[in-house]
Kinemage of the C-alpha trace (Angstrom):
@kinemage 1
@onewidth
@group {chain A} dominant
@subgroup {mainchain}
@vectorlist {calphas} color= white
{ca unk a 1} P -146.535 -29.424 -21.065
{ca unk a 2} L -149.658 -28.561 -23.165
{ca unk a 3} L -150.897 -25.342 -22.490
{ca unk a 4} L -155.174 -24.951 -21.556
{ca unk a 5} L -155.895 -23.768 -24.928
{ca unk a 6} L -154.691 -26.188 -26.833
{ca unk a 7} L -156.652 -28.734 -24.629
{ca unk a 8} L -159.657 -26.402 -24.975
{ca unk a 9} L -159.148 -26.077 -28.786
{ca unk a 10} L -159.115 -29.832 -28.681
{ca unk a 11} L -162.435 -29.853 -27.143
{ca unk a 12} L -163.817 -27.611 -29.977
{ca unk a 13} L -162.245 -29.105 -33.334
{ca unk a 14} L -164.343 -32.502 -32.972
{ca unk a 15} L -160.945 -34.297 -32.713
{ca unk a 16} L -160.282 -37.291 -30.126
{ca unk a 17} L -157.256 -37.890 -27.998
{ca unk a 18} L -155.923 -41.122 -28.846
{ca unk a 19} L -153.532 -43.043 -25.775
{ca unk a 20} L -152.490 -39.679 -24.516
{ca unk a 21} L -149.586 -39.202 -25.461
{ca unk a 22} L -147.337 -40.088 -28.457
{ca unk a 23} L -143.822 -41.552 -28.919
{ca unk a 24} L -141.744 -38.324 -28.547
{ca unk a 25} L -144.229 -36.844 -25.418
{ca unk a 26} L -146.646 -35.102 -27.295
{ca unk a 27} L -150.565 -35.258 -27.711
{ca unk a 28} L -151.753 -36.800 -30.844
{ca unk a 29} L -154.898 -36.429 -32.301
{ca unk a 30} L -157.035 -38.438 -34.531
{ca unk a 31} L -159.766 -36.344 -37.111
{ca unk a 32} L -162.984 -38.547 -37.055
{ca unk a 33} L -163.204 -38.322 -40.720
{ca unk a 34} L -159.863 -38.940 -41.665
{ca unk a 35} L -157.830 -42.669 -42.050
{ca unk a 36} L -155.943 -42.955 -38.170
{ca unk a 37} L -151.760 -42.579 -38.506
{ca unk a 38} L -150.477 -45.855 -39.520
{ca unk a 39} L -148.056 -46.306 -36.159
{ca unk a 40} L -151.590 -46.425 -34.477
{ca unk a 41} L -153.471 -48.818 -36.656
{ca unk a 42} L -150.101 -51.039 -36.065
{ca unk a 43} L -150.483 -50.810 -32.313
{ca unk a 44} L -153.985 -52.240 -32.738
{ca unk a 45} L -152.199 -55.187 -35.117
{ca unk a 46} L -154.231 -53.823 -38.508
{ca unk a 47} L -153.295 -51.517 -41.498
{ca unk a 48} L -155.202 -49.362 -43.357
{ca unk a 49} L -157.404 -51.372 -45.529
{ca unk a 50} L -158.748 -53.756 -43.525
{ca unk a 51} L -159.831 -50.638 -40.602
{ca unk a 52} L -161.708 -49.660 -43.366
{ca unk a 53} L -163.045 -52.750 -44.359
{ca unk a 54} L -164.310 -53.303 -40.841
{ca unk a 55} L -165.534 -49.349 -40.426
{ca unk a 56} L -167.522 -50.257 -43.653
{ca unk a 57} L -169.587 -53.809 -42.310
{ca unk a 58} L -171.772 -53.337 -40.469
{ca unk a 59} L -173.024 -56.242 -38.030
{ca unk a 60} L -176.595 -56.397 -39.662
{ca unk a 61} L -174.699 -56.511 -43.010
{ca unk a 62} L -172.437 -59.420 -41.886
{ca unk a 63} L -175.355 -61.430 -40.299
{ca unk a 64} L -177.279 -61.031 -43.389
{ca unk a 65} L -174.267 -62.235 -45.498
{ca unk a 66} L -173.397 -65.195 -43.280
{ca unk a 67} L -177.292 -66.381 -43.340
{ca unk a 68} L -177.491 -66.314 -47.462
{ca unk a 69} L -174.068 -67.771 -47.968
{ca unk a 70} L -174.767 -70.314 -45.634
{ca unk a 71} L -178.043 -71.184 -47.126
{ca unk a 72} L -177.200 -70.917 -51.178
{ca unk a 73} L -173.561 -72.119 -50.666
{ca unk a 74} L -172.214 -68.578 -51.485
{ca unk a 75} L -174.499 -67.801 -54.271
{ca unk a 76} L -177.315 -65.038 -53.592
{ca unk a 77} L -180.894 -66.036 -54.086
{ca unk a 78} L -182.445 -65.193 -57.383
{ca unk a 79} L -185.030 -62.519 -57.127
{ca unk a 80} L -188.108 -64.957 -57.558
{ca unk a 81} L -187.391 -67.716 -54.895
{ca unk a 82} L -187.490 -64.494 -52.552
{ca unk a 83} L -190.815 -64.133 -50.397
{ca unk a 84} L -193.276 -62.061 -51.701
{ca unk a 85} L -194.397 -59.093 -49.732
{ca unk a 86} L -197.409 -58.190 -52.159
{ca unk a 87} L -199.504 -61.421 -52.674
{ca unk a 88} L -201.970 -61.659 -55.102
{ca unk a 89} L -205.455 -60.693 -54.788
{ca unk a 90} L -207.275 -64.586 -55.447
{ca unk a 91} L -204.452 -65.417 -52.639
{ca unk a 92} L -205.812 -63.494 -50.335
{ca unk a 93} L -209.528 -64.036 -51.608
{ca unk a 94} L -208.647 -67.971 -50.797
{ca unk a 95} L -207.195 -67.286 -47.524
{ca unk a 96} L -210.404 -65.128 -46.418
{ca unk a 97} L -212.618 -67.983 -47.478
{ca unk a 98} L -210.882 -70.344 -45.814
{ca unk a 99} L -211.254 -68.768 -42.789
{ca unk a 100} L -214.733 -68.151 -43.181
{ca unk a 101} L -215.265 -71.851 -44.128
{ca unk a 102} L -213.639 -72.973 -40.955
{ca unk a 103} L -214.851 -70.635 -38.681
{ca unk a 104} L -218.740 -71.456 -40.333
{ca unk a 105} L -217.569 -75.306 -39.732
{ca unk a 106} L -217.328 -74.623 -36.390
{ca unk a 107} L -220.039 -72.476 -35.179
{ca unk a 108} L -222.075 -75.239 -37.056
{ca unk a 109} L -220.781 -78.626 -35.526
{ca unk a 110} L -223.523 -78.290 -32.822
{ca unk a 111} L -223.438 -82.363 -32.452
{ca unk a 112} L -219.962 -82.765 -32.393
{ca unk a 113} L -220.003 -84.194 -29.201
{ca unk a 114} L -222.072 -85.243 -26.171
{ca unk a 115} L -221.501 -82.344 -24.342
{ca unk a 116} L -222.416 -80.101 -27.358
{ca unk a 117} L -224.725 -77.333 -27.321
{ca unk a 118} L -227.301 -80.224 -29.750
{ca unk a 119} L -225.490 -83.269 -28.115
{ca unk a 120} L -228.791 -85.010 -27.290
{ca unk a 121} L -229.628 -85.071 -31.246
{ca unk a 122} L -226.375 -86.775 -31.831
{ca unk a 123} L -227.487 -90.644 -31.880
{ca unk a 124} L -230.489 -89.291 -34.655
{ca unk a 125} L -227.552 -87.114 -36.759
{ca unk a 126} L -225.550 -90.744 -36.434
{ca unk a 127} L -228.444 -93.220 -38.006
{ca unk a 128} L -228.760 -90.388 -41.132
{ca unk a 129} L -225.087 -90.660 -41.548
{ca unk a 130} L -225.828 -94.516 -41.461
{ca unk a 131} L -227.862 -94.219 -44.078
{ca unk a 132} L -225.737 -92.436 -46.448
{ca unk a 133} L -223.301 -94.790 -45.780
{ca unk a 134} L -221.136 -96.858 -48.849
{ca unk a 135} L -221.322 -99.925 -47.291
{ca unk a 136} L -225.369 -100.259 -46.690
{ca unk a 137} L -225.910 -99.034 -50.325
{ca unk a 138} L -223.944 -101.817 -51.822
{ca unk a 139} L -224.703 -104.410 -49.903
{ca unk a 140} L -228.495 -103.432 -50.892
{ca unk a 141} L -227.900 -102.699 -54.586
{ca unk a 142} L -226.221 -106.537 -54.929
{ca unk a 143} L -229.016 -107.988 -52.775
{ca unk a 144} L -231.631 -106.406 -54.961
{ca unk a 145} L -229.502 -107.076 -58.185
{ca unk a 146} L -229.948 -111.045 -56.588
{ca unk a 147} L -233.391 -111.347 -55.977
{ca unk a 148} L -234.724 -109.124 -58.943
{ca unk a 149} L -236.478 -111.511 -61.607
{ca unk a 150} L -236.639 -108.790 -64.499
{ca unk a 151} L -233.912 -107.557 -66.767
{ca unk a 152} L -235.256 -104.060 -65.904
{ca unk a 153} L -235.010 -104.121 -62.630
{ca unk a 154} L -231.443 -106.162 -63.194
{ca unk a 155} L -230.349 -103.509 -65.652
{ca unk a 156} L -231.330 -100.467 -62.984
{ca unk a 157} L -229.807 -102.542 -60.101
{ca unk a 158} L -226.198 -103.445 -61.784
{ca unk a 159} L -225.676 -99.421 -63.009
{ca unk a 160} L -226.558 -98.273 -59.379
{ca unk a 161} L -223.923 -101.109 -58.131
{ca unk a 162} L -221.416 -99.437 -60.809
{ca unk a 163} L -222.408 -95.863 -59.730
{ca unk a 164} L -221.321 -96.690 -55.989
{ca unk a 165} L -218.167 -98.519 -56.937
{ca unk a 166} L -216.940 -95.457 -59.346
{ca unk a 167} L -217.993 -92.793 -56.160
{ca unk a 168} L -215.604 -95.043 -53.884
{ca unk a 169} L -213.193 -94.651 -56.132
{ca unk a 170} L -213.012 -90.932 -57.272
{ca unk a 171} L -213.945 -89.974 -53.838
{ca unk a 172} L -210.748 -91.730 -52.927
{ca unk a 173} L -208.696 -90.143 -55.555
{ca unk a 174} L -209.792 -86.638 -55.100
{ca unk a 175} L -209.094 -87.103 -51.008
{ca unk a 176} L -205.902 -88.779 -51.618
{ca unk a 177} L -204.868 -85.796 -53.525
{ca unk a 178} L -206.439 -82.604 -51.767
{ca unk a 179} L -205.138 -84.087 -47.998
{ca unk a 180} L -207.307 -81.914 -45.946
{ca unk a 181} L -207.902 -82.989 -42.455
{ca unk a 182} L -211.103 -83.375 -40.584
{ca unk a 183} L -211.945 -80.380 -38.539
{ca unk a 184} L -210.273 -80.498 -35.153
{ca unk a 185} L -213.520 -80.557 -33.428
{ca unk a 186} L -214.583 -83.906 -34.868
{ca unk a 187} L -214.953 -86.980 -33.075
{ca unk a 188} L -213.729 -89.709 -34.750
{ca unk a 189} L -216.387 -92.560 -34.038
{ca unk a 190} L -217.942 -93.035 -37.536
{ca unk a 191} L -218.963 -96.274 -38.795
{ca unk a 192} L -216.975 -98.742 -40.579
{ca unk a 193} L -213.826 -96.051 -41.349
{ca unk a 194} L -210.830 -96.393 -43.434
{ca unk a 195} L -207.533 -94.918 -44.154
{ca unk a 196} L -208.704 -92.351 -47.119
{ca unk a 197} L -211.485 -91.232 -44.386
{ca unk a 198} L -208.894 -89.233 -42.279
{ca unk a 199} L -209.124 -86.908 -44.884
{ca unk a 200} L -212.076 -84.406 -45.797
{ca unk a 201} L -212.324 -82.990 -48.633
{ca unk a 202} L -214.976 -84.247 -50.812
{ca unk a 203} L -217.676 -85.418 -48.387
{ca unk a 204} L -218.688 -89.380 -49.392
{ca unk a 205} L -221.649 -89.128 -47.831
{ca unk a 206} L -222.714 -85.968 -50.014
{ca unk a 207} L -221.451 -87.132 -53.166
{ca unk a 208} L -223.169 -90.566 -52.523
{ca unk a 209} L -226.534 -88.699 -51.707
{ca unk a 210} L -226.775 -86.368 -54.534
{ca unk a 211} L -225.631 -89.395 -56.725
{ca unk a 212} L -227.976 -91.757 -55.378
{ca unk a 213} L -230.533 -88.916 -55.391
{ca unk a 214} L -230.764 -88.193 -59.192
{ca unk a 215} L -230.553 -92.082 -59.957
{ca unk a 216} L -233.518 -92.964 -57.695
{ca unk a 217} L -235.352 -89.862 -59.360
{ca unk a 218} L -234.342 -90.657 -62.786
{ca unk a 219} L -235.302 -94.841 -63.253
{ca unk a 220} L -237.481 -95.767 -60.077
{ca unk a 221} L -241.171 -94.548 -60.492
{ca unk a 222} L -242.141 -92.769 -57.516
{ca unk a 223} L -245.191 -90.637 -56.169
{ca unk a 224} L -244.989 -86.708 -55.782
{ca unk a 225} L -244.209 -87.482 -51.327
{ca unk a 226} L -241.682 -89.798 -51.789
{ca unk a 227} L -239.952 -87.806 -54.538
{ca unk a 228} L -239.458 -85.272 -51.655
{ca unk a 229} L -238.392 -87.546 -49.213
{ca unk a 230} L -235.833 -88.844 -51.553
{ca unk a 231} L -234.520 -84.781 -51.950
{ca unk a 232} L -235.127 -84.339 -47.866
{ca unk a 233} L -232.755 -87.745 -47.311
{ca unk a 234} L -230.065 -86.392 -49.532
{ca unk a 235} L -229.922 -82.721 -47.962
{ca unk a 236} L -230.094 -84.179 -44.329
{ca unk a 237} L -227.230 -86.334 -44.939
{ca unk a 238} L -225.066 -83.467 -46.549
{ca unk a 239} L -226.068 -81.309 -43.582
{ca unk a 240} L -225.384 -83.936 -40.940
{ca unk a 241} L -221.784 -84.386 -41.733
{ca unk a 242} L -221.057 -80.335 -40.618
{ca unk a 243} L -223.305 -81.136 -37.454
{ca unk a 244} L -221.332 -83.895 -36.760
{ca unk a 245} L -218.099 -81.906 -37.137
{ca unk a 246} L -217.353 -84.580 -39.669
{ca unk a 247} L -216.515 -81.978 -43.047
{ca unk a 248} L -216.293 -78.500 -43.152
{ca unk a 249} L -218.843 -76.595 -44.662
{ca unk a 250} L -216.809 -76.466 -48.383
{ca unk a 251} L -216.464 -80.357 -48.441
{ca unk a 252} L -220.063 -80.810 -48.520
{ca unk a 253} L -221.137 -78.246 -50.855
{ca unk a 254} L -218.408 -79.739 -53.383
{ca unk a 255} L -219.631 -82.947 -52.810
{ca unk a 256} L -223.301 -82.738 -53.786
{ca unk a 257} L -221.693 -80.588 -56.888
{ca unk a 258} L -218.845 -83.596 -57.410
{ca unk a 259} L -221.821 -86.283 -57.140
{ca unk a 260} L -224.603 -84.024 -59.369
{ca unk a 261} L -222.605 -84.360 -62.130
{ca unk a 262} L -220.964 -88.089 -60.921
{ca unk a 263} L -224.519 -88.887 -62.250
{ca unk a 264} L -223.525 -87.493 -65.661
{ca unk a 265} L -220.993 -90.161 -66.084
{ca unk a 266} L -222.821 -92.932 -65.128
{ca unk a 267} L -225.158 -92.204 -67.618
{ca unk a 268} L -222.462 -92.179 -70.525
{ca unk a 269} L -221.182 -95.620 -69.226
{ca unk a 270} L -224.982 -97.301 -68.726
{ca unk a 271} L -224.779 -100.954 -69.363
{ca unk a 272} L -227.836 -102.082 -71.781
{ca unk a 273} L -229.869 -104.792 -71.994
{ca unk a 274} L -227.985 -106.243 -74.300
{ca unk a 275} L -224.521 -106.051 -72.704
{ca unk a 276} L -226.024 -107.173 -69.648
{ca unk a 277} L -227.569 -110.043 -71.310
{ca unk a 278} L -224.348 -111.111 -72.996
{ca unk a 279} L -222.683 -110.797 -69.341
{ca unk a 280} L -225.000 -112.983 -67.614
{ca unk a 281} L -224.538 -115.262 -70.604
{ca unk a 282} L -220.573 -115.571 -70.001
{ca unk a 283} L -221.607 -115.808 -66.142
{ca unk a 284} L -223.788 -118.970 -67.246
């Protein structure tokens, strides 16, 4: 029988009693810091190396292990597909601006619906976002190109037909490419939609206006009143597609930018007399 201080010295070496007692009736004891006596580590049905192999894995260590192996198919991830925790300064300038754009959007889509804080100027913010509309324009440019008796005013009718049909279509390409939705606010009711309209980013209507804008400016002669009801039309239709909730505040400023210089190009591909002649000739 053990006498009381050896089970008090016990008590003060840091060792632990391991299943009382051993084969031959005596206490054994195990040293925390040293490898257990192999007759125990066969009672537990392990040897040596793998205790320590399990002493040394931690659970967080084998979860993480499992979770890349299983992903990569054993391999570890190469340092650059890992996530970044330090992203880069325009990142972040981006993200802020975003946010700002959206939240501006927002506060600004007073006639986004009836019940809106502007709801009863709605039906007047709808007829100016008639009136910048694709379809109205062209069917009045080919009207106009069929009544017009001059080659002048044929010449200035058939380039503003061609300056609406290349908007349609880079306005297309540029929203089939960007894929931003329509603010969540907006209520889709617009006139005459189609599938490229679900998305926002350029605004038609602005692009159209400030396109439309500097042609009417540049080849119709027009008094000092209506020159400024020509730049009023274009800015009211630009700024009723963010009352309307229709564009965020970024789509439209891009868009009068996108159809400023959409002018630019219709200049360089201007269709002469002469090559308007010679087209009405093969018509003929």
């Amino acid at each position: 029988m053990p006498s009381p201080k050896a089970r008090s010295g016990s008590g003060r070496s840091g060792s632990v009693p391991c299943n009382a007692t051993g084969g031959n009736g005596r206490y054994e004891f195990i040293s925390l810091s040293r490898t257990p006596p192999p007759h125990l580590l066969q009672r537990q049905g392990s040897d040596p190396t793998s205790a320590r192999l399990r002493a040394s894995e931690s659970p967080n260590r084998r979860r993480g292990s499992g979770s890349s192996t299983s992903s990569t198919g054993g391999q570890q991830l190469p340092e650059e597909d890992c996530m970044k925790l330090n992203p880069s300064f325009i990142g972040i300038a981006l993200s802020s601006l975003l946010a700002i754009d959206l939240w501006l959007s927002k506060r600004l889509g007073v006639c986004a619906c009836e019940d809106s804080s502007w709801g009863s100027v709605r039906p007047l913010m709808k007829l100016i976002e008639i009136s910048g509309h694709g379809i109205p324009w062209l069917a009045g440019a080919a009207y106009c190109l069929y009544k017009s008796d001059s080659v002048a005013g044929q010449e200035v009718m058939l380039n503003l037909l061609m300056a609406l049909v290349l908007d349609l279509v880079l306005v297309g390409v540029v929203k089939a490419v960007v894929r931003r939705r329509r603010p969540a606010h907006n209520r889709m009711d617009m006139f005459a939609t189609f599938s490229v309209d679900r998305y926002s980013f350029p605004s038609g209507h602005a692009t159209r206006a400030a396109m439309c804008a500097r042609f009417l400016l540049a080849h119709l002669v027009l008094a000092a009143p209506l020159r400024v009801l020509v730049l009023l039309w274009a800015s009211f239709v630009g700024f009723s597609r963010v009352l309307l909730g229709r564009h965020n505040v970024t789509d439209v400023v891009f868009g009068f930018f996108m159809g400023y210089w959409q002018y630019n190009l219709v200049e360089v591909l201007w269709l002469s007399p002469v090559m308007l002649q010679s087209m009405i000739g093969h018509l003929h």
